[in-house]
ZASE-584622 format. One line per field, with one value per residue: y, x, z of N, C-alpha, C, O in turn; residue in three letters; residue number from 1. Coordinates in steps of 0.02 Angstrom, whole numbers, padded with zeros to 5 digits. Layout:
n.py	Y  ...;
n.px	X  ...;
n.pz	Z  ...;
ca.py	Y  ...;
ca.px	X  ...;
ca.pz	Z  ...;
c.py	Y  ...;
c.px	X  ...;
c.pz	Z  ...;
o.py	Y  ...;
o.px	X  ...;
o.pz	Z  ...;
residuo	ALA  ...;
num	NUM  ...;
// end
This chain:
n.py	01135  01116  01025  00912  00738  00723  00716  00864  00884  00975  01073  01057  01005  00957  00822  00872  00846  00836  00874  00817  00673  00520  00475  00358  00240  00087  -00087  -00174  -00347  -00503  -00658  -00821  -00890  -00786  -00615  -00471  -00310  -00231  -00132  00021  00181  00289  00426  00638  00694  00804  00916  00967  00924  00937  00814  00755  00739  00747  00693  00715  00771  00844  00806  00689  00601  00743  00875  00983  01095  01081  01031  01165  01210  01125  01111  01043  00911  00856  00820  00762  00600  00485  00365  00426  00344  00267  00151  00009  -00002  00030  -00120  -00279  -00438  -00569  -00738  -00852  -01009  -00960  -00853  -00694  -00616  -00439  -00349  -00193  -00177  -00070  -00067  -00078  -00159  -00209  -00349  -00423  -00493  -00622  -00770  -00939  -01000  -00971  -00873  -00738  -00752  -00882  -00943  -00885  -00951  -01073  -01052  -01114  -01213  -01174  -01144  -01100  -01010  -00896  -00884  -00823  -00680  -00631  -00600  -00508  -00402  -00363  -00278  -00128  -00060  -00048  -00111  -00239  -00321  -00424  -00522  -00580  -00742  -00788  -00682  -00617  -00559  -00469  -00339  -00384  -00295  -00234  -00176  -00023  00096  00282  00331  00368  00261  00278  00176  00037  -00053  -00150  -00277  -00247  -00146  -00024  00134  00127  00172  00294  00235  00258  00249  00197  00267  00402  00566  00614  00758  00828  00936  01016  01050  00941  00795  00636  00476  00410  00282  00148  00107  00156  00173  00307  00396  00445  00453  00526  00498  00417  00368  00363  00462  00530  00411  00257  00162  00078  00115  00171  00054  00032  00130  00129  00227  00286  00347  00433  00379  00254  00109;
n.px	-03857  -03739  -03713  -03746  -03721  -03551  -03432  -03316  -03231  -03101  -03045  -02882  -02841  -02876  -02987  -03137  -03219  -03369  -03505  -03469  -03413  -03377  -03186  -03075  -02938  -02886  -02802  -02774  -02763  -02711  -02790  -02776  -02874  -02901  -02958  -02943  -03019  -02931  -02928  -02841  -02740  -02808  -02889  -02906  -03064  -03181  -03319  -03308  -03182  -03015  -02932  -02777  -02748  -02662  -02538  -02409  -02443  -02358  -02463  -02525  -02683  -02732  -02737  -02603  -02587  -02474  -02500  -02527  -02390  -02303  -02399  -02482  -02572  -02752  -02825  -02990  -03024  -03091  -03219  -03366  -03501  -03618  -03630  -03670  -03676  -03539  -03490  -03452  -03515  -03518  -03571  -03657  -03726  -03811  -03776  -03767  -03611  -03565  -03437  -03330  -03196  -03122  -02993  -02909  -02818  -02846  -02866  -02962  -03051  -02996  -03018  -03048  -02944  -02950  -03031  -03142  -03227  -03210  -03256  -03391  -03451  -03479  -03559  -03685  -03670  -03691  -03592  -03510  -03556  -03606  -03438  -03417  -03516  -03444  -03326  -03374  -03427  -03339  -03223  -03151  -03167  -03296  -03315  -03342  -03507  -03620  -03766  -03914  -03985  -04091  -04187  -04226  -04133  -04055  -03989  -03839  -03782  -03678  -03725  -03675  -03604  -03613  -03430  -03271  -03123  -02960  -02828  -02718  -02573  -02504  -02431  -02404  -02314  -02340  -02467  -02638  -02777  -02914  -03057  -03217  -03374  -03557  -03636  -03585  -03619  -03523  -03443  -03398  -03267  -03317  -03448  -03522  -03619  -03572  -03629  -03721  -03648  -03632  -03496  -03329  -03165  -03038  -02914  -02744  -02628  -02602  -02559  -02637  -02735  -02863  -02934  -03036  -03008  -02949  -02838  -02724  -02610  -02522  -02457  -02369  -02286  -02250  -02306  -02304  -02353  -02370  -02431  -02402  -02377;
n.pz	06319  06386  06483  06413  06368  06244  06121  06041  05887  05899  05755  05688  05810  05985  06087  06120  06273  06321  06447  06577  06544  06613  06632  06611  06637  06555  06566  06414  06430  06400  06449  06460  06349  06300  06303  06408  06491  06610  06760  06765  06792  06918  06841  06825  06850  06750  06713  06589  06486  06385  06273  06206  06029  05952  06009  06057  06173  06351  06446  06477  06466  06428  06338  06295  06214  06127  05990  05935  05914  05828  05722  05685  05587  05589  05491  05460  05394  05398  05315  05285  05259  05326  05473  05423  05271  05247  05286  05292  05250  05368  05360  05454  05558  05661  05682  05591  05544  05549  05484  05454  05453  05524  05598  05766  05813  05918  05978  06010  05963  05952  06021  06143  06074  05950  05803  05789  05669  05633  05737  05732  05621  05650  05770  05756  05897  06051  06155  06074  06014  06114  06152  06015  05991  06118  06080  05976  06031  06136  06074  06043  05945  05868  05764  05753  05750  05765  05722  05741  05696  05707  05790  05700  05658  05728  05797  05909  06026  06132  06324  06362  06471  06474  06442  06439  06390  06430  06339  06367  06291  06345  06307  06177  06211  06186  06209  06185  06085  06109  06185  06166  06248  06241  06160  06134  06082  05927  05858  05733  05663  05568  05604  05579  05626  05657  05622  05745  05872  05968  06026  05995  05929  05969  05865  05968  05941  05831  05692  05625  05497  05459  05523  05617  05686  05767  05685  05705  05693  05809  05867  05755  05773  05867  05989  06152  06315  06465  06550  06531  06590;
ca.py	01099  01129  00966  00863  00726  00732  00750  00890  00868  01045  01077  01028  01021  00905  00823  00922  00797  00888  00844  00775  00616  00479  00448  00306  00195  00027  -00121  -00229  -00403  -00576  -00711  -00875  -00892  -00722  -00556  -00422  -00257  -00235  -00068  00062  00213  00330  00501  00674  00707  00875  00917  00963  00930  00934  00768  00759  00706  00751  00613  00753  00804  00802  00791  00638  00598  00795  00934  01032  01160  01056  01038  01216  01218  01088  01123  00974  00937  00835  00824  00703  00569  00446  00379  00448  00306  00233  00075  -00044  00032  -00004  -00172  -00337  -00486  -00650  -00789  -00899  -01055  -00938  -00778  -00659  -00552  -00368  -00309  -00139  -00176  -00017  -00105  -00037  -00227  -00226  -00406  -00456  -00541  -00697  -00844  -00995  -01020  -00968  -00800  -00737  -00770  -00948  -00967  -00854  -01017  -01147  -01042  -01169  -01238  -01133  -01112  -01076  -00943  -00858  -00842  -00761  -00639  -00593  -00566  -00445  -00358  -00329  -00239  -00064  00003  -00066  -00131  -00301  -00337  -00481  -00511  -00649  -00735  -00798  -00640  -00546  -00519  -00411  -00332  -00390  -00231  -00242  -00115  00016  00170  00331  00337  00378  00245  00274  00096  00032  -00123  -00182  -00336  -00245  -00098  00023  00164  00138  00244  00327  00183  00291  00182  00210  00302  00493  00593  00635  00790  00847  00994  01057  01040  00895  00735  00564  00414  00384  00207  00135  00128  00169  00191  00388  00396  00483  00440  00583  00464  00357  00364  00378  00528  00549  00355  00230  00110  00036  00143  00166  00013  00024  00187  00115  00267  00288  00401  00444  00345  00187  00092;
ca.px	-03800  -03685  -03743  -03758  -03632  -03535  -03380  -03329  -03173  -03063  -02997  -02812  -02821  -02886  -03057  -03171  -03268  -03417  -03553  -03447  -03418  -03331  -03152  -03016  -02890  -02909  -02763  -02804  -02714  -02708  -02790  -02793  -02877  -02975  -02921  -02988  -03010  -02921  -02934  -02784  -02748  -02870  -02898  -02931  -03150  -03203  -03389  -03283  -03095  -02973  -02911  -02737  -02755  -02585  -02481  -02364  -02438  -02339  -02479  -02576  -02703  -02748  -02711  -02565  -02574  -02432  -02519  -02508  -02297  -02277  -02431  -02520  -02650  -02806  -02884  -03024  -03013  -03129  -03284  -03425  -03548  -03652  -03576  -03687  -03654  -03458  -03475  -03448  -03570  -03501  -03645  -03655  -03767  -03847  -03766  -03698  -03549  -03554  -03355  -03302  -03120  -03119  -02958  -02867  -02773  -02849  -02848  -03019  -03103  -02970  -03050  -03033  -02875  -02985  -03067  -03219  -03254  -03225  -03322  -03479  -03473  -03499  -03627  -03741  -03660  -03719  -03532  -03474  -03609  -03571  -03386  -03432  -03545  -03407  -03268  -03389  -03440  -03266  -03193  -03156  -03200  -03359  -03299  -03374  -03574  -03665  -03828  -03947  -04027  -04163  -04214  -04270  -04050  -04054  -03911  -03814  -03738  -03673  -03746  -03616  -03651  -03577  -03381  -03217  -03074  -02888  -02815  -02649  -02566  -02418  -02411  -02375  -02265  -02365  -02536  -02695  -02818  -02986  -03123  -03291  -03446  -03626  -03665  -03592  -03625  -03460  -03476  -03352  -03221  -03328  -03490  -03597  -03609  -03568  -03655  -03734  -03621  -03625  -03436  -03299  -03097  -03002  -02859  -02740  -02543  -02603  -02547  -02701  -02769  -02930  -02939  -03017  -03026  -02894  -02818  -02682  -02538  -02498  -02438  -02332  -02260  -02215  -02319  -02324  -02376  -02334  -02464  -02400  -02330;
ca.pz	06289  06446  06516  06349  06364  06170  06110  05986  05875  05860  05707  05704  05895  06020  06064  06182  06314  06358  06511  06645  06548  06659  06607  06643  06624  06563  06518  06384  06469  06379  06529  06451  06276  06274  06308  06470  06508  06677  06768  06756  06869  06925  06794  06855  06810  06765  06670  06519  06468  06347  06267  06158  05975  05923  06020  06092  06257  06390  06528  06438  06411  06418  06294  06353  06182  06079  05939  05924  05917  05765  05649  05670  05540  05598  05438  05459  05332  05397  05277  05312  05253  05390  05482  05370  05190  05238  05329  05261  05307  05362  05352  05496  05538  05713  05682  05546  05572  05502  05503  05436  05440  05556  05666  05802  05833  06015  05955  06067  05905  05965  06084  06130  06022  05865  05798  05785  05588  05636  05788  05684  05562  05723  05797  05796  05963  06111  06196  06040  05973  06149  06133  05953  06015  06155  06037  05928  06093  06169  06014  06084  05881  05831  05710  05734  05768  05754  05681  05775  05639  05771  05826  05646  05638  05778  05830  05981  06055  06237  06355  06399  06495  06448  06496  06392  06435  06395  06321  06358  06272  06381  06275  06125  06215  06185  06220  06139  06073  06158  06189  06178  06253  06288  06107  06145  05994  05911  05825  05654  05683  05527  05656  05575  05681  05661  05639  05800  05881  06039  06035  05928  05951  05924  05883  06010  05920  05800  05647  05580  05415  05463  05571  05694  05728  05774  05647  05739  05695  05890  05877  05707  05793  05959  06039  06214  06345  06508  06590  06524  06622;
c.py	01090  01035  00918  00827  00730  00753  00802  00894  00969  01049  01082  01035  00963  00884  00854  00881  00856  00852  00791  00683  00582  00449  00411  00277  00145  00015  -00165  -00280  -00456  -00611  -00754  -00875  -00835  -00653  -00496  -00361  -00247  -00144  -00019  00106  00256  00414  00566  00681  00772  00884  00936  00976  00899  00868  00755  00738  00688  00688  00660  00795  00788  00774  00746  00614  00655  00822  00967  01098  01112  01048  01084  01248  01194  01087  01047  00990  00874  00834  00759  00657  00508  00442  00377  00404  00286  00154  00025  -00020  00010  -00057  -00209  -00399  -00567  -00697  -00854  -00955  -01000  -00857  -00755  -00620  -00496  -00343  -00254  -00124  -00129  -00049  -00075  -00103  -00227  -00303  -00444  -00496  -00627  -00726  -00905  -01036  -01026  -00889  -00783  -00736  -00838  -00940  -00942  -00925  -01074  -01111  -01079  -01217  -01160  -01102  -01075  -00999  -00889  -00836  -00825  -00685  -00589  -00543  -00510  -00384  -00338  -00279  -00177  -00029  00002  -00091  -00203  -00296  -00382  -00479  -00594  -00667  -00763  -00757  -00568  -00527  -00439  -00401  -00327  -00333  -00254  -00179  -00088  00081  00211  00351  00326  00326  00262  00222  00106  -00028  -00125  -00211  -00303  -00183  -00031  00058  00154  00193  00261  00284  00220  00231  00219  00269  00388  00507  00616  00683  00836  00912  01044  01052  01002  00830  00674  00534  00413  00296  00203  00124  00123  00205  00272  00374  00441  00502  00508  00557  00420  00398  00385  00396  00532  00468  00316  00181  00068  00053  00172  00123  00006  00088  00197  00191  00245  00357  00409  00402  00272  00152  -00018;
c.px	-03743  -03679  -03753  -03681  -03608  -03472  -03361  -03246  -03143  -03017  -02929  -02785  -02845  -02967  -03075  -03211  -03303  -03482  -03549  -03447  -03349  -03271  -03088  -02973  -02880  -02822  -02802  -02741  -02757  -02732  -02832  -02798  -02916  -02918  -02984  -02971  -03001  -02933  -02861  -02783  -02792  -02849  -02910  -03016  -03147  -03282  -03339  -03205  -03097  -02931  -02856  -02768  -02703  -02533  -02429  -02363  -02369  -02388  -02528  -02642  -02722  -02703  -02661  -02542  -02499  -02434  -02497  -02429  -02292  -02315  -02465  -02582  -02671  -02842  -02936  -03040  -03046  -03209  -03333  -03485  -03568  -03621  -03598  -03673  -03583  -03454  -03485  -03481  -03521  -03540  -03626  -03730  -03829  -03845  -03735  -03661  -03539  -03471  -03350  -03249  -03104  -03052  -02896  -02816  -02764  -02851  -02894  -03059  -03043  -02994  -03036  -02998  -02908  -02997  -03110  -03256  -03271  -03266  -03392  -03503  -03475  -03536  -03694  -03738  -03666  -03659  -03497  -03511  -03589  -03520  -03386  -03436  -03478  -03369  -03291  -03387  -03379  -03225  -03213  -03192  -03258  -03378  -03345  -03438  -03599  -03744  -03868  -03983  -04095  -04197  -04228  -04183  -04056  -03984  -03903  -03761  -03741  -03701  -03712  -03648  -03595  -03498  -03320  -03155  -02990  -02864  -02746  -02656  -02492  -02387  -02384  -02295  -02284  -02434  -02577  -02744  -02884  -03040  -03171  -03337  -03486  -03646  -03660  -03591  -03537  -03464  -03400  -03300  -03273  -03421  -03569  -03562  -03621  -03597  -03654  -03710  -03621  -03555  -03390  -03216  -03075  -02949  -02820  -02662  -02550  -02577  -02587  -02721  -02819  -02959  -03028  -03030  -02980  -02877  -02761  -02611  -02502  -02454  -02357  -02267  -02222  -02243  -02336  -02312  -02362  -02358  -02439  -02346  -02293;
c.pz	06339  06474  06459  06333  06257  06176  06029  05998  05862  05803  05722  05777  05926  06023  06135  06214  06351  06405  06544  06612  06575  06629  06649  06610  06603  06535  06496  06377  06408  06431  06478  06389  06266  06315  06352  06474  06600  06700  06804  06813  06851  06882  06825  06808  06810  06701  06602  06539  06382  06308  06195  06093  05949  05914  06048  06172  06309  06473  06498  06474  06376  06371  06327  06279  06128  06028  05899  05907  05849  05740  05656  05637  05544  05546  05448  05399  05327  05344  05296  05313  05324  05387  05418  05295  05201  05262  05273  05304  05301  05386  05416  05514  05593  05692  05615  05571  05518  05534  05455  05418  05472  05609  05690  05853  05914  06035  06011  06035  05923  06022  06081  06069  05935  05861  05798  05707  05610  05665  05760  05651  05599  05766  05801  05852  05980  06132  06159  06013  06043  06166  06081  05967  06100  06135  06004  05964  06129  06130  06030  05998  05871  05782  05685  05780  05728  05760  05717  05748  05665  05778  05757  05650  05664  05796  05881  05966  06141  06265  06395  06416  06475  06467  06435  06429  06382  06400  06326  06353  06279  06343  06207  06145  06199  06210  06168  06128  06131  06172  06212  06192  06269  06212  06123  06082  05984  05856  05798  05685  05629  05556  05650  05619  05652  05684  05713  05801  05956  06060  05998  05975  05903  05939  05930  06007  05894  05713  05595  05532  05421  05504  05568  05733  05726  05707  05654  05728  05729  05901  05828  05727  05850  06000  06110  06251  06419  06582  06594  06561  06611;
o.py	01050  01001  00868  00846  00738  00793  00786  00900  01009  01030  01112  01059  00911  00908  00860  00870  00900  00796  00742  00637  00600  00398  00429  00289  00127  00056  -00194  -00272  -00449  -00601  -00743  -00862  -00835  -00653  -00483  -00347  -00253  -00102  -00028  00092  00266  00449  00549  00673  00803  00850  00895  01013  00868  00881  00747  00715  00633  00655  00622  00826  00735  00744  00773  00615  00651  00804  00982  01138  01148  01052  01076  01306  01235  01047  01004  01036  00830  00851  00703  00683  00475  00490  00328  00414  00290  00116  00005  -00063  -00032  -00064  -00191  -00409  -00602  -00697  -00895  -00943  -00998  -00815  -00785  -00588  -00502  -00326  -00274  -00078  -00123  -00054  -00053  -00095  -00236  -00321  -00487  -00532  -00681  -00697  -00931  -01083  -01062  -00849  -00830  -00716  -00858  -00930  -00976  -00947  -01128  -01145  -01072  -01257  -01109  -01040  -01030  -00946  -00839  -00781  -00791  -00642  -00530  -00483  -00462  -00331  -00281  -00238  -00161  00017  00058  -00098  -00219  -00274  -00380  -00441  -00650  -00633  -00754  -00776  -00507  -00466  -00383  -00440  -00287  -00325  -00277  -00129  -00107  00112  00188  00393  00282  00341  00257  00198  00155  -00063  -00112  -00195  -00335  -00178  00015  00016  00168  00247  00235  00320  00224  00178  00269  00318  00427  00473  00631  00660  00866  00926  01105  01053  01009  00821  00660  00535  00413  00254  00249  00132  00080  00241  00290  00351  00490  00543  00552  00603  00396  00459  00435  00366  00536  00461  00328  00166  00024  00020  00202  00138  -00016  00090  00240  00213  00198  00405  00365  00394  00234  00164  -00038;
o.px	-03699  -03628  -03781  -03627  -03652  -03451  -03383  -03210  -03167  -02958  -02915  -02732  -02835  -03008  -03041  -03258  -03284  -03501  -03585  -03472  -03291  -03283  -03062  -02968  -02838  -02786  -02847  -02690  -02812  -02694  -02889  -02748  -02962  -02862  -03042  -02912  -03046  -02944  -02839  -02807  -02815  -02800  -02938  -03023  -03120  -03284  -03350  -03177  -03134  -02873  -02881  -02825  -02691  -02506  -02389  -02322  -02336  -02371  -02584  -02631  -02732  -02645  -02670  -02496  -02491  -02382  -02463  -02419  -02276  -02299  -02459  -02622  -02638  -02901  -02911  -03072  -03044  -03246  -03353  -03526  -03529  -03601  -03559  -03633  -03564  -03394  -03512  -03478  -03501  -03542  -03580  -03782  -03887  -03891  -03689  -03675  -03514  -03455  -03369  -03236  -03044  -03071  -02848  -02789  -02718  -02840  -02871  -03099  -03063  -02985  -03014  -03016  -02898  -02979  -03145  -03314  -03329  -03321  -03443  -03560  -03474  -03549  -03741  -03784  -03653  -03658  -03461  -03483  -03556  -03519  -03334  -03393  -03480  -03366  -03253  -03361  -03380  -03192  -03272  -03232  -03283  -03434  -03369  -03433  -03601  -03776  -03844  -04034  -04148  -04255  -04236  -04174  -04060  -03938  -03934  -03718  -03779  -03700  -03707  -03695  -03540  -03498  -03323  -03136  -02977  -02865  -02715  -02701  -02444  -02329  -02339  -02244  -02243  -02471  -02560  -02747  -02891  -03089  -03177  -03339  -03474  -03677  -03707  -03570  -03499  -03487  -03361  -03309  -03273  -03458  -03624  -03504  -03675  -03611  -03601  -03731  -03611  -03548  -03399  -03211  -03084  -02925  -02855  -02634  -02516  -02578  -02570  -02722  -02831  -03006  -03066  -03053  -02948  -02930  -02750  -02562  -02453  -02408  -02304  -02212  -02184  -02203  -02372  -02278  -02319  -02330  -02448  -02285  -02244;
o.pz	06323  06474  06483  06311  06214  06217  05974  06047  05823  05804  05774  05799  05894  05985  06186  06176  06389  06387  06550  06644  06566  06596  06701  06550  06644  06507  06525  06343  06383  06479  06456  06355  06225  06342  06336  06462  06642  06657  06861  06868  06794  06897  06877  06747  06855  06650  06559  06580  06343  06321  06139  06102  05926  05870  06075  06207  06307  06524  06493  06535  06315  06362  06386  06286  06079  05997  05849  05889  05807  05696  05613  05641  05518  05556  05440  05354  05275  05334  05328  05358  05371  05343  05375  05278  05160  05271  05221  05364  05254  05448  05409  05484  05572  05688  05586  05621  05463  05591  05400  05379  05457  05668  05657  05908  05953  06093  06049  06063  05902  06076  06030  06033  05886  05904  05816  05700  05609  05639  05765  05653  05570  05815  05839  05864  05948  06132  06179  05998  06027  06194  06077  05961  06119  06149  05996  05947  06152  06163  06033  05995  05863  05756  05631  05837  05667  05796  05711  05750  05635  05775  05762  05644  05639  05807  05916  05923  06184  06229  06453  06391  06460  06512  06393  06486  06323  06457  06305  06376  06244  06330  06180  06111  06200  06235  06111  06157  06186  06164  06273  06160  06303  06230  06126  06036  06030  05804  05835  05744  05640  05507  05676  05637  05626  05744  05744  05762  05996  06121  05955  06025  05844  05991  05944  06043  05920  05671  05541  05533  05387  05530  05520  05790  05675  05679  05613  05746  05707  05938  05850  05698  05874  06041  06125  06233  06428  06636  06642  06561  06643;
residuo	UNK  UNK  UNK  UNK  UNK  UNK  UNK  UNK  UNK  UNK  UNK  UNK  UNK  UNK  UNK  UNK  UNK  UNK  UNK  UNK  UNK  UNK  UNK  UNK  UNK  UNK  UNK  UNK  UNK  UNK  UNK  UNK  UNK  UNK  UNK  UNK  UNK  UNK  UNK  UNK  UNK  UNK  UNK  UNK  UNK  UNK  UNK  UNK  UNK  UNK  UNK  UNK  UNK  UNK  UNK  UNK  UNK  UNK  UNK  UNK  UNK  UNK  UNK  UNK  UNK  UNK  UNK  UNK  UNK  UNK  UNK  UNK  UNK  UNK  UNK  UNK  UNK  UNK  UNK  UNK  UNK  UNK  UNK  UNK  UNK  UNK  UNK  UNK  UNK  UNK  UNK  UNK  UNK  UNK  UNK  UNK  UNK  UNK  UNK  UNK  UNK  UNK  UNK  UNK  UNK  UNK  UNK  UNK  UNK  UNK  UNK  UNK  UNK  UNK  UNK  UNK  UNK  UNK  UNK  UNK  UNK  UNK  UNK  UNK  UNK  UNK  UNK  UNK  UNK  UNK  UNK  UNK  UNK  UNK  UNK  UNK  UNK  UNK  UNK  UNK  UNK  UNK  UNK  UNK  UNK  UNK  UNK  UNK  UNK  UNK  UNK  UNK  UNK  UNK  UNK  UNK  UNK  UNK  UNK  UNK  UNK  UNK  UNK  UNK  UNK  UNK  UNK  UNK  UNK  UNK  UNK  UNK  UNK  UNK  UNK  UNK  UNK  UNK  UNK  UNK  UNK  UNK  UNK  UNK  UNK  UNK  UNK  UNK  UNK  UNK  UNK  UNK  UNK  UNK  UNK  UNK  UNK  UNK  UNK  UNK  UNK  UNK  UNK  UNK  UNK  UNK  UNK  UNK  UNK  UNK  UNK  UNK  UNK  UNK  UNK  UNK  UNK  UNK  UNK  UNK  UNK  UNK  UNK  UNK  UNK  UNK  UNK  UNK  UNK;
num	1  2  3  4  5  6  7  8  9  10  11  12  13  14  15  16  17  18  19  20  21  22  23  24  25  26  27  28  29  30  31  32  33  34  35  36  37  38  39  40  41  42  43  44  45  46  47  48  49  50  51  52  53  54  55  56  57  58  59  60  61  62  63  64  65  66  67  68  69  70  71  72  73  74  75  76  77  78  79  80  81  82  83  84  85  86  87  88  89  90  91  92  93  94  95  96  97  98  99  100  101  102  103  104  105  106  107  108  109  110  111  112  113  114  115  116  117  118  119  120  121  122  123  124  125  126  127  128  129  130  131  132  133  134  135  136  137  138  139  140  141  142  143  144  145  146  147  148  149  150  151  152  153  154  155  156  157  158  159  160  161  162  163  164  165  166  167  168  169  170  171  172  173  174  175  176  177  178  179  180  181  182  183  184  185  186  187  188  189  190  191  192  193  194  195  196  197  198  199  200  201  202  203  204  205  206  207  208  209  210  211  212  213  214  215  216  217  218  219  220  221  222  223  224  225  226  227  228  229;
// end
């Protein structure tokens, strides 16, 4: 288990990144009609660390024990159903779109001066069915996946390798939450494990609803962190 990448949540404490998984920096920039993940400053690596939950560190994105001062309570409040049991299908002519409503207003479902509901329902053009499929695939939660009704409504998932990034959103003035990729197990403070996802936003303000995953109240909170610049 030493070596098994995964993260495990501590009861009213922080999350534990275990087997050396690769973490960074990203900004999420506006360029043009779509929205990029640029690359931030460089993180310290170690085979396992410490990662705030609270929103009070002062050595961010790490734990620095703060939690511990003001009583913070981590109750996890997220629903447990599997992604499909909570998703909602939106019917397109190429593709469907499964959404969750899971949103951390990283605001990557916008393209070419539209969204990605629309563009799902003009998926039967080619340029258009591929900025769809972007918008679902850029969404740091997971919130959105598309369904290829060609291919037996297979799901397009992007192929991310294993690597924790810390999100900042200049444009709004504030830090974002945790962008998990590459399907690490994420495993309960009460020590059962979550739906296996190939990636999924934590929160990191210490404020969301639906602990232990972002919902965009970083934003409503004006949090920021020490990294942000």
């Amino acid at each position: 288990m030493a070596h098994e990448k995964r993260i495990v949540i501590v009861k009213d404490g922080p999350y534990l990144a275990c087997g050396s998984i690769p973490l960074k920096e990203e900004l999420m920039c506006t360029v043009g009609e779509h929205r990029e993940y640029k690359p931030g400053r460089e993180l310290a690596q170690a085979q396992t660390y410490a990662l705030c939950r609270c929103g009070r560190t002062k050595t961010p994105p790490f734990c620095d024990g703060e939690h511990q001062h003001y009583g913070f309570e981590g109750t996890e409040t997220a629903d447990r159903r599997s992604y499909v049991e909570r998703a909602e299908t939106f019917e397109g002519p190429a593709l469907d779109l499964l959404d969750d409503h899971r949103c951390a207003f990283a605001r990557f479902c916008h393209r070419m001066g539209s969204e990605v509901w629309t563009l799902t329902e003009g998926s039967d053009d080619p340029i258009v069915r591929e900025e769809a499929i972007k918008a679902s695939q850029d969404c740091p939660t997971g919130r959105l996946v598309h369904l290829d009704k060609e291919r037996g409504y297979q799901q397009l998932e992007p192929e991310l390798e294993p690597e924790i990034s810390v999100l900042q959103d200049g444009e709004k003035g504030c830090s974002g939450p945790l962008y998990v990729k590459g399907g690490i197990p994420l495993i309960s403070a009460d020590g059962t494990e979550y739906e296996s996802r190939n990636r999924y936003a934590l929160c990191r303000c210490g404020q969301s609803r639906t602990m232990p995953f972002c919902d965009a109240m970083h934003i409503g909170i004006q949090f920021q962190d020490d990294l942000f610049t």
